[in-house]
N, C-alpha and C positions, 0 to 999 in steps of 0.2 A: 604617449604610452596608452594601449587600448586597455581596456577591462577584459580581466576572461570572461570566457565562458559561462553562459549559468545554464544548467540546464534547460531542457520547454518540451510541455506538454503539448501533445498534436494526436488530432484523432486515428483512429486504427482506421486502415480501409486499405483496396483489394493494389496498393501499389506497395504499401507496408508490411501486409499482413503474417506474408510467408517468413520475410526476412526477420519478424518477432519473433516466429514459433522455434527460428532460427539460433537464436542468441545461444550461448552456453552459459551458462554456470561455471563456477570459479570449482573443481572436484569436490564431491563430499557434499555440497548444497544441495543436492537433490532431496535432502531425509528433512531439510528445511521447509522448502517450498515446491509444490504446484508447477508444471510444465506452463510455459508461458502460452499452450493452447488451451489449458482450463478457465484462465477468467474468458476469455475469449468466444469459448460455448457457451459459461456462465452469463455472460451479457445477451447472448443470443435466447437466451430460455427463461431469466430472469429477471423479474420487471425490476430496473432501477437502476441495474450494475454497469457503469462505465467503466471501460479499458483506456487508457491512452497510452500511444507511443510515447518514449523519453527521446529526444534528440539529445543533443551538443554539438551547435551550430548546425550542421547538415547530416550530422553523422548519428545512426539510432543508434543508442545504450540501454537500452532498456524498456519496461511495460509498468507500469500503474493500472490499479483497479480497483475500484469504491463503490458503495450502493449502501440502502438501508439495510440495518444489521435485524439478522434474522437469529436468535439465541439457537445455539444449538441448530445452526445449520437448519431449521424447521421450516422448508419453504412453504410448508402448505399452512402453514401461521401467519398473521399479519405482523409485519415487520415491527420491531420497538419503535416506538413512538419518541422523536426527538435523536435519536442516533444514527450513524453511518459507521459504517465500518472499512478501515484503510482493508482489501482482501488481499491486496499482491502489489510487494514492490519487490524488482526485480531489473539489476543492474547489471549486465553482461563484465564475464571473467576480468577484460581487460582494462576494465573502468573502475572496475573495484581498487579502493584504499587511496583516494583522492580525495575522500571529502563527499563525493557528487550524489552519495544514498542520504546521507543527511540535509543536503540541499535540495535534494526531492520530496524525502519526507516532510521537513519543515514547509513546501508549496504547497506540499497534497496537505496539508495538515489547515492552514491560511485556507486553502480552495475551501475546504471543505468546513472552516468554521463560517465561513461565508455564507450558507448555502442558509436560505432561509428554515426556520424551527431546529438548526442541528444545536442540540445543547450537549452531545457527547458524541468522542469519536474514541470505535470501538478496534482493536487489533487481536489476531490469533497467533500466536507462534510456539514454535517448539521449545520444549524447553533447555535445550540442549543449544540452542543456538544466543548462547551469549555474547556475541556483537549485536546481535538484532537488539536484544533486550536493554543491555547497556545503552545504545542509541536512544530507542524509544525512553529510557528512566529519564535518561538526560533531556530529552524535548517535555519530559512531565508526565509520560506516561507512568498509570499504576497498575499493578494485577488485583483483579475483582474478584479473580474467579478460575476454576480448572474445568475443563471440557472432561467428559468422559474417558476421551483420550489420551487425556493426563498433558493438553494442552493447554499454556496459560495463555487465558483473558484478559488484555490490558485495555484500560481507559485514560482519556482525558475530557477531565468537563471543562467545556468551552467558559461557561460560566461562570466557573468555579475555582477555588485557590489556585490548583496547577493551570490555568488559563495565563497566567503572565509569562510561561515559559514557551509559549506562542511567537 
């Protein structure tokens, strides 16, 4: 009996790249998230921000995207100190409701408590997008905080209480 599938990270480059900006969305997710060519300039122009491709086994599902978290978007500020922020997860239509957003999150999530000084990892989403939210409460994530845009700010301290839900 094999093991499924689990997803894997793999970097973005010129044999991938198109077929990412490619992916769709499940309809309606657009007012959620970012075109999967935004992290994509975002890592080109900003110092820190990796993109990776998602496979499953050979087959891409998706894009991941992390970097030091900048409040309020203020790239001309020096980053928080001690924090990353997950910027883009993004699962193509046909892959959705399997499980495999929260098997990503939960890697990006380990990747990134890994990463030396990270003592919190920061998240944006809409507020209207209650799968996201639910997801993220249940891996430990809390809201901090509202964006101007009336976007909420979630965290988890690596450190801290909600760190066993890691």
């Amino acid at each position: 009996m094999s093991n499924p599938a689990v997803p894997e990270f793999r970097a973005v480059d010129l044999g991938n790249c198109i077929a990412i900006m490619e992916l769709e969305m499940v309809a309606g997710q657009e007012k959620f998230l970012d075109s999967n060519a935004f992290p994509l300039a975002e890592a080109a122009y900003v110092e820190g921000f990796t993109p990776q491709a998602v496979y499953l086994d050979e087959e891409l599902i998706g894009l991941v995207s992390w970097g030091p978290y900048y409040p309020d978007y203020g790239y001309e500020q020096p980053p928080e100190a001690g924090s990353n922020i997950i910027d883009h997860v993004m699962i193509a239509a046909p892959f959705q409701g399997r499980g495999l957003g929260r098997q990503v999150v939960e890697q990006l999530v380990a990747k990134l408590a890994g990463l030396p000084e990270c003592r919190r990892i920061v998240l944006v989403l809409h507020p209207d997008n209650t799968i996201a939210s639910k997801l993220y409460r249940s891996i430990g994530f809390s809201q901090f905080a509202t964006t101007h845009e009336g976007d909420l700010v979630m965290a988890l301290d690596i450190n801290g209480p909600t760190s066993a839900a890691i």
